[in-house]
DRENDO-1510 file (C-alpha; in Angstrom, 1 decimal, always signed):
<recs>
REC; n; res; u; v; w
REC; 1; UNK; +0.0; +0.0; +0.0 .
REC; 2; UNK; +3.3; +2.7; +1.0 .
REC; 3; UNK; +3.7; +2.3; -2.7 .
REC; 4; UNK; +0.4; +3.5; -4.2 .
REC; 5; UNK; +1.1; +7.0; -3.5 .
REC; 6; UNK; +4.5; +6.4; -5.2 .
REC; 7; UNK; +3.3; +5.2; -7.9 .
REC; 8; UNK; +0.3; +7.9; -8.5 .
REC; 9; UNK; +2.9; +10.6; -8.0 .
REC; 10; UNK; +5.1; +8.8; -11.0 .
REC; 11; UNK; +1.7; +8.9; -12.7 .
REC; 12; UNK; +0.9; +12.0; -12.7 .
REC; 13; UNK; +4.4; +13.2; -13.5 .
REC; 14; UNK; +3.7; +10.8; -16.7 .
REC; 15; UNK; +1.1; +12.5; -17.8 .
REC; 16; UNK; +2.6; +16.3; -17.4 .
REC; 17; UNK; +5.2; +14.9; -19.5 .
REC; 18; UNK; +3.3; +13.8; -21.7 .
REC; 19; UNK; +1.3; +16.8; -21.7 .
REC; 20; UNK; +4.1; +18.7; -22.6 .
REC; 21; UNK; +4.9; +16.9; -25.2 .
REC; 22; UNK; +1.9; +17.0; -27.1 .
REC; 23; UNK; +1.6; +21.1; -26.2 .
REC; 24; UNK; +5.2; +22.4; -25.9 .
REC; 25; UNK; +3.6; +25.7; -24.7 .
REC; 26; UNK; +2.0; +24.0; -21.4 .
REC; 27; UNK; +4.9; +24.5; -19.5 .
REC; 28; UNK; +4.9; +28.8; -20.1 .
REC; 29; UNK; +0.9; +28.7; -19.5 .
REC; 30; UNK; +1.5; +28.1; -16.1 .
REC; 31; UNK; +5.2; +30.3; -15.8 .
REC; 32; UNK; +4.3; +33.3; -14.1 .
REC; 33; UNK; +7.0; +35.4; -15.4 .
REC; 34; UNK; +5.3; +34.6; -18.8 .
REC; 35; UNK; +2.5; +37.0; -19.3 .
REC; 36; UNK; +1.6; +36.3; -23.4 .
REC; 37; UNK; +2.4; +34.3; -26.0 .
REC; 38; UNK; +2.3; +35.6; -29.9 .
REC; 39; UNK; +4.0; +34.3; -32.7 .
REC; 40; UNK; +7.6; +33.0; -32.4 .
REC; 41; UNK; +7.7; +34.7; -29.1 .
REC; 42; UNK; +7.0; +34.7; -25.4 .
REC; 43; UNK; +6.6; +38.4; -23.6 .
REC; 44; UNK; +8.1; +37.9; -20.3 .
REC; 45; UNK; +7.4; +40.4; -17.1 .
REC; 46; UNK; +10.7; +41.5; -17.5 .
REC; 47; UNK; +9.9; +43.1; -21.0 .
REC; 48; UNK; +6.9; +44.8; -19.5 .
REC; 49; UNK; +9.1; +46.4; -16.6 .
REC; 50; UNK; +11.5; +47.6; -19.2 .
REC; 51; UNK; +9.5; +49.2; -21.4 .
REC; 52; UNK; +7.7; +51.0; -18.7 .
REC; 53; UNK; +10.7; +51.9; -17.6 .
REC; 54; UNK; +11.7; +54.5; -20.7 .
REC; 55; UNK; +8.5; +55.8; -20.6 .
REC; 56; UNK; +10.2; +58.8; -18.5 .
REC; 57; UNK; +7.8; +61.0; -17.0 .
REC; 58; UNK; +5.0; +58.6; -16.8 .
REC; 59; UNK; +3.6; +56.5; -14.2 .
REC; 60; UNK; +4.5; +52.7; -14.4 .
REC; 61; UNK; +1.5; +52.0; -12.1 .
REC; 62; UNK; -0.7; +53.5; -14.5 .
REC; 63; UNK; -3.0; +50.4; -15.5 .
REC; 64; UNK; -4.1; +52.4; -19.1 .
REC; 65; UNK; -0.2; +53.2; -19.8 .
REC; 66; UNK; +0.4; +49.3; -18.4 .
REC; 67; UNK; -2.4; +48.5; -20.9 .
REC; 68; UNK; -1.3; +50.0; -24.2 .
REC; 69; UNK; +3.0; +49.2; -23.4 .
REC; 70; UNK; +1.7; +45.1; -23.8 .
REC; 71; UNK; -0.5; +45.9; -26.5 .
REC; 72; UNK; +2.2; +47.3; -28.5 .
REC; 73; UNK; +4.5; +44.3; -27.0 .
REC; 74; UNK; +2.2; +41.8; -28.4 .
REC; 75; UNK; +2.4; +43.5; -31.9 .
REC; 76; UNK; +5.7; +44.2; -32.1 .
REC; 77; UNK; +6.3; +40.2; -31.4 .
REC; 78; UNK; +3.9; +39.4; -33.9 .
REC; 79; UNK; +5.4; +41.9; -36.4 .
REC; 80; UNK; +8.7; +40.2; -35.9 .
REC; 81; UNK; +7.5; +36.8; -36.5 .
REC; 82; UNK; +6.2; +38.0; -39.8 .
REC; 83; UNK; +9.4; +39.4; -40.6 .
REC; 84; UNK; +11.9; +36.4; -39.7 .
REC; 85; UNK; +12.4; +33.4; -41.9 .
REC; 86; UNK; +10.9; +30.2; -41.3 .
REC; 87; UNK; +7.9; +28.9; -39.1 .
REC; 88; UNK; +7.7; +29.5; -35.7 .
REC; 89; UNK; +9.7; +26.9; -33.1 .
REC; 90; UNK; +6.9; +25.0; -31.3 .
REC; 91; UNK; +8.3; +26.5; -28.0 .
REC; 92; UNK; +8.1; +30.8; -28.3 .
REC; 93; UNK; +11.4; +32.0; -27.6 .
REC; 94; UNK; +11.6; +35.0; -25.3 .
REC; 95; UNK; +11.7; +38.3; -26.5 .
REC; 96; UNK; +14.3; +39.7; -24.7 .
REC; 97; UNK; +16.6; +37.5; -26.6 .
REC; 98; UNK; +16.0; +39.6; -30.1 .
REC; 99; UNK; +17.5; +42.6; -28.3 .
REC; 100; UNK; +17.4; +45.9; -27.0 .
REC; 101; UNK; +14.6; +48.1; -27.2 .
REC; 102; UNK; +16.2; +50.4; -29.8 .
REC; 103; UNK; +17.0; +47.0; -31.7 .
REC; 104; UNK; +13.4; +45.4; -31.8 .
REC; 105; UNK; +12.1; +49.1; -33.0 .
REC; 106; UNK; +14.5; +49.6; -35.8 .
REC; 107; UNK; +13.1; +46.1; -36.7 .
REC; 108; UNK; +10.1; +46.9; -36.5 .
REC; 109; UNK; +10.1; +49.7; -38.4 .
REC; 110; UNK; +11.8; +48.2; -41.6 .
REC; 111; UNK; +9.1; +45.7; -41.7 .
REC; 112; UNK; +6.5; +48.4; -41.5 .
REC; 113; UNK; +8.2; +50.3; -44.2 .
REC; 114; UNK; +8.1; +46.8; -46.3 .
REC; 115; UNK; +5.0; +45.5; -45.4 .
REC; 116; UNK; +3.1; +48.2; -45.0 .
REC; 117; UNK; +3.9; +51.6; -45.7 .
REC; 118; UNK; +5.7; +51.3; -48.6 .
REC; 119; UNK; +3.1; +49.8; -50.2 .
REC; 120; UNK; +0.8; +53.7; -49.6 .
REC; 121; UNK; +0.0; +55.5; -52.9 .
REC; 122; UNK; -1.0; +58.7; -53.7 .
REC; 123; UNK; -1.8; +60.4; -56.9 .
REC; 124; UNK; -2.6; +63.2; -58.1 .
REC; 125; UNK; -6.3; +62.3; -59.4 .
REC; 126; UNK; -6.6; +61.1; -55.4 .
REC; 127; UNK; -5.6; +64.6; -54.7 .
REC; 128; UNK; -7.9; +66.4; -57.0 .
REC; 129; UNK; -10.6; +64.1; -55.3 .
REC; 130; UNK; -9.7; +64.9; -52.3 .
REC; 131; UNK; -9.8; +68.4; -53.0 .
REC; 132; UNK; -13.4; +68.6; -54.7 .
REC; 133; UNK; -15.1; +67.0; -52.1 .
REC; 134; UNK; -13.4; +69.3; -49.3 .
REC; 135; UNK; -12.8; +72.6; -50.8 .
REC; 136; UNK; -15.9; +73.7; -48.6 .
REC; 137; UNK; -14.0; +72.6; -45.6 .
REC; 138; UNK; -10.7; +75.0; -46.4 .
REC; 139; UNK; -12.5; +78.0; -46.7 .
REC; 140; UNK; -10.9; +80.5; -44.3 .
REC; 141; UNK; -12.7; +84.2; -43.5 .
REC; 142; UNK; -11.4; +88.0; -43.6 .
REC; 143; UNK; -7.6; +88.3; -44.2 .
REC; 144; UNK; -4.8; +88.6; -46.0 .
REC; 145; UNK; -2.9; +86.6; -48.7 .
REC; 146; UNK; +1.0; +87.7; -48.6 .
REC; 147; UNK; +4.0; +86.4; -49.1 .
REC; 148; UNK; +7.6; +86.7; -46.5 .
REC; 149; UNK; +10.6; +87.1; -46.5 .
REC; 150; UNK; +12.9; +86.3; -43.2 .
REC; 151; UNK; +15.9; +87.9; -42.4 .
REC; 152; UNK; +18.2; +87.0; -39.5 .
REC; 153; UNK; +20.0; +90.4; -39.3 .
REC; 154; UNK; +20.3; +93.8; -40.3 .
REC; 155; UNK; +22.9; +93.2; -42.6 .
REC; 156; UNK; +20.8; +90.9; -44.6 .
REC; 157; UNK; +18.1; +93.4; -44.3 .
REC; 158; UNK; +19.9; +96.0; -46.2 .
REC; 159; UNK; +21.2; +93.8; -49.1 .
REC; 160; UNK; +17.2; +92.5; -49.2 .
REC; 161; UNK; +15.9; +95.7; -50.0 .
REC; 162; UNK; +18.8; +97.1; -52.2 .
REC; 163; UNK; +17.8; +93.8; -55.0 .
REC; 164; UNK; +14.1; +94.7; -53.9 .
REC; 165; UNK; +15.0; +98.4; -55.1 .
REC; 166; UNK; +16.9; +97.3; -58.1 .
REC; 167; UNK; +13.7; +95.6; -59.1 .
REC; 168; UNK; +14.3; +92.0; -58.2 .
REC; 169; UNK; +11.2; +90.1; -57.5 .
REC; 170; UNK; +10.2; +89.6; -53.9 .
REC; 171; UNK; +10.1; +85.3; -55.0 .
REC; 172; UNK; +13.5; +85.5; -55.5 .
REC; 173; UNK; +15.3; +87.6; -53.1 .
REC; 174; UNK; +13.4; +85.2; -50.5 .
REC; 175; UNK; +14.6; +82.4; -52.3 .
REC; 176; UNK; +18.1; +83.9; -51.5 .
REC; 177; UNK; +17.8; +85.3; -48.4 .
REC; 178; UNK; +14.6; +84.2; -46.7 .
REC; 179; UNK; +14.9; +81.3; -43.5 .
REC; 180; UNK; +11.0; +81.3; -44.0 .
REC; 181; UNK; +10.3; +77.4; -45.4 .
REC; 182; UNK; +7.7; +79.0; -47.5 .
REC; 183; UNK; +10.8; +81.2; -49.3 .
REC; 184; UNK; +8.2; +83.2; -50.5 .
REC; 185; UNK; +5.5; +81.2; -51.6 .
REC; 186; UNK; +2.1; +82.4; -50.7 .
REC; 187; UNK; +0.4; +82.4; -47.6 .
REC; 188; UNK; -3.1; +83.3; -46.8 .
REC; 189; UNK; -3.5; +84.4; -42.8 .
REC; 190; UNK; -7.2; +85.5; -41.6 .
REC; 191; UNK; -7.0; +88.9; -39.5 .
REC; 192; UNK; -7.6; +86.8; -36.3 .
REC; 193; UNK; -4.5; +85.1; -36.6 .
REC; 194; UNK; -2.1; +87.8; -37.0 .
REC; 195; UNK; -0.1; +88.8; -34.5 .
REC; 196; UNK; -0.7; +91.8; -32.7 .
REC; 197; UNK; +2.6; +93.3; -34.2 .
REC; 198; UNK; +1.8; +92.5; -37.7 .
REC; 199; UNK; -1.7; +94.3; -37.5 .
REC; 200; UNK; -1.2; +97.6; -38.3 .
REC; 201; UNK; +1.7; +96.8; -41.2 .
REC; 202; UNK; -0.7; +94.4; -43.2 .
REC; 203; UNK; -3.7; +97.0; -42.9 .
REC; 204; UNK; -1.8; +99.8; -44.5 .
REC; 205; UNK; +0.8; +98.2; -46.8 .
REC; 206; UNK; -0.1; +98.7; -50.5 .
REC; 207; UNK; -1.1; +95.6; -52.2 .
REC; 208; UNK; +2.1; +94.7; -54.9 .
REC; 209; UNK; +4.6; +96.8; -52.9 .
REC; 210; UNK; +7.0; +95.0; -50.5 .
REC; 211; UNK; +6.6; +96.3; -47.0 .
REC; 212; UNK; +9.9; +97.8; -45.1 .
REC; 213; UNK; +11.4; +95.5; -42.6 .
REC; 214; UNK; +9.6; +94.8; -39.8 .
REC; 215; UNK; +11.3; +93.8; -36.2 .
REC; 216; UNK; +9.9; +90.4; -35.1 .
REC; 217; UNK; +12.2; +89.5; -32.3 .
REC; 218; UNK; +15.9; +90.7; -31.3 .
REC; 219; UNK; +17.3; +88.7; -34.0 .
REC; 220; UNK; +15.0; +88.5; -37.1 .
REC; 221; UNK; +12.8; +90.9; -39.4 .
REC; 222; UNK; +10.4; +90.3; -42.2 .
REC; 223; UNK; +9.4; +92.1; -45.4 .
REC; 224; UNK; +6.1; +91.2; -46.6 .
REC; 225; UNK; +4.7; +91.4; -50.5 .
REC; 226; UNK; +0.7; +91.6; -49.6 .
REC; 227; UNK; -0.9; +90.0; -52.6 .
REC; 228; UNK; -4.8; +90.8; -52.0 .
REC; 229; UNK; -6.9; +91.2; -49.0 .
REC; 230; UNK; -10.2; +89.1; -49.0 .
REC; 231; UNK; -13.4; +88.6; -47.1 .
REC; 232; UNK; -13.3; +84.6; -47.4 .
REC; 233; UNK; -10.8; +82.9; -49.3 .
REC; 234; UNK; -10.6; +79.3; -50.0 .
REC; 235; UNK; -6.7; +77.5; -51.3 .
REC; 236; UNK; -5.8; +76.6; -54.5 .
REC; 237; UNK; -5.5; +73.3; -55.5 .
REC; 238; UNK; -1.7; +73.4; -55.5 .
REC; 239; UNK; -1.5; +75.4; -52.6 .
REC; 240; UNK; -3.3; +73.0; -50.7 .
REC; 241; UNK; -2.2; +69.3; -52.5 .
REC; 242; UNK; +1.1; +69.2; -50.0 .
REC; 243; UNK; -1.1; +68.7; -47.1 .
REC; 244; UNK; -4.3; +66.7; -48.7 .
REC; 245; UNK; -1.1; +64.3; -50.0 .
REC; 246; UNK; +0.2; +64.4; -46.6 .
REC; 247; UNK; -3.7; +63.2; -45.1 .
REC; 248; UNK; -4.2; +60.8; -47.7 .
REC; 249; UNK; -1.2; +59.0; -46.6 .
REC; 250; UNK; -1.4; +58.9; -43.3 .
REC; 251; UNK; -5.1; +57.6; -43.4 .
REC; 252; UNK; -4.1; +55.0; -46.1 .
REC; 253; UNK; -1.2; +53.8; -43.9 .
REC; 254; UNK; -3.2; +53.5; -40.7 .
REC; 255; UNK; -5.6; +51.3; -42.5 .
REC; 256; UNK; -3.0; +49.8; -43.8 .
REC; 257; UNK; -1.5; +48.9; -40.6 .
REC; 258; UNK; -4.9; +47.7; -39.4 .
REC; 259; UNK; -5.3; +45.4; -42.0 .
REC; 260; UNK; -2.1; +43.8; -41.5 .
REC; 261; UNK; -2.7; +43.5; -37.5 .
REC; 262; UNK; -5.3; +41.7; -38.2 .
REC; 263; UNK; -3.9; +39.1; -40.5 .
REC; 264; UNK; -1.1; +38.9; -38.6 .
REC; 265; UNK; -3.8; +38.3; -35.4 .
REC; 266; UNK; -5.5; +35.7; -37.3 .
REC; 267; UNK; -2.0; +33.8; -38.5 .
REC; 268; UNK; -0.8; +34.1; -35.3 .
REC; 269; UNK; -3.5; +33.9; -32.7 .
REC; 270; UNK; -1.6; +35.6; -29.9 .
REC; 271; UNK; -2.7; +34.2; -25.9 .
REC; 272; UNK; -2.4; +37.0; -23.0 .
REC; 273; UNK; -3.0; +35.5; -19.7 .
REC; 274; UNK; -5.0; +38.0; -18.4 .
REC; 275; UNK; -4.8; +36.3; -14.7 .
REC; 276; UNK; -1.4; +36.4; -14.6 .
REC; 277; UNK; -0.9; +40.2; -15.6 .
REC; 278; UNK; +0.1; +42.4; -12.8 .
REC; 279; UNK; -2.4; +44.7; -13.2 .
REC; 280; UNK; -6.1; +45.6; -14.4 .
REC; 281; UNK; -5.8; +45.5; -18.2 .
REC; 282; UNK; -8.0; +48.3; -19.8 .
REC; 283; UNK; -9.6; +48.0; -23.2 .
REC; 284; UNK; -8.4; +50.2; -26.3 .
REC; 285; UNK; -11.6; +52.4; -26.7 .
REC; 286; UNK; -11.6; +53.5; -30.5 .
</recs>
């Protein structure tokens, strides 16, 4: 009879061996340092700490901070799965192993670029789109549309307005001289946003003719060309296809990136074990 418990013991150490056989990933379900599983890797409580830990500034006991640092853990594991070769080993390897950080962003980010990003297209008939069925939406009120040129001393001041005086164009003395990153392109400011200093300058400068220089700080002065004053104004096309290229781009890369997390999710079906996380997770609200 002293042997039966013996023997059930062995038993039962049979069959968790066994167990663990059939599912190599038994064993780091039941780890409590382990706190998710995605892809080729294993997210440890170690990685959480450390990436809390450059969030300088910011509360490490925050649960919503906590919440979104595994989140992007998770991805980032899953994102690197994607981006090595081969199938994933049967038991995930940790994630601290890959490297630092900095390492495991850089990573990161080339497969995005690949993946991802790179694959973002814009053209002009999206722009032109873009542009018909928002013009209402740029329409700005009362002011002024002028162009600048910045000047960071007096001495650049003087040879400004002597080509000014010889009859160069305003466009290209502020391509030469301007640190504006317009350099003299157009810009159309409502009254409301003007500075109080720039008021009284704009109101009476003769549309065509460049203003005299104008002190904006200790250091630097600008000469303005006012173009036209307007009640409402709404931006060319070209004035305004930088940014609606810029918008179109970003949304088309964030759905993108959506898309991909999901496919990615549904390759590789990631396990958090929610019980084991030292704190309240809190859901992503949209």
């Amino acid at each position: 009879m002293k042997r039966l418990p013996i023997l059930l013991a062995a038993l039962l150490a049979l069959l968790t061996f066994s167990a663990c056989r059939r599912d190599p990933k038994a064993g780091l379900r039941e780890d409590p340092s382990v706190l998710a599983l995605a892809g080729r890797f294993r997210i440890e409580v170690r990685d959480l700490e450390k990436a809390l830990a450059g969030r300088q500034g910011e509360p490490s006991a925050n649960a919503l901070l906590a919440s979104r640092v595994l989140d992007g853990l998770v991805e980032e594991a899953l994102i690197l799965t994607d981006a090595l070769p081969g199938p994933p080993p049967r038991v995930p390897q940790p994630l601290w192993d890959f490297g630092s950080i900095e390492q495991r962003e850089a990573a990161v980010s080339m497969a995005l670029r690949q993946r991802v990003y790179g694959k973002v297209s814009v053209t002009p008939g999206d722009v032109a789109a873009y542009y018909a069925a928002h013009a209402h939406e740029f329409k700005k009120g009362p002011g002024v549309l002028l162009r600048e040129i910045l000047l960071p001393g007096e001495a650049q001041v003087r040879e400004a307005k002597a080509l000014l005086a010889r009859g160069h164009s305003f466009v290209d003395v502020a391509r030469l001289y301007s640190l504006s990153p317009e350099r003299g392109a157009t810009q159309y400011f409502e009254f409301q946003e003007l500075p109080d200093y720039l008021r009284t300058p704009l109101a009476q400068a003769r549309p065509g003719v460049p203003t005299g220089p104008i002190q904006a700080s200790s250091e630097y002065f600008q000469i303005f060309l006012v173009e036209k004053r307007y009640d409402s104004y709404t931006p060319t096309l070209d004035e305004l296809a930088p940014q609606i290229r810029l918008t179109l781009a970003d949304e088309r890369g964030d759905r993108l990136y959506r898309e991909y997390l999901a496919d990615l999710r549904r390759r590789f079906p990631p396990e958090v074990f929610w019980a084991k996380l030292p704190f309240a997770y809190e859901k992503e609200t949209p």
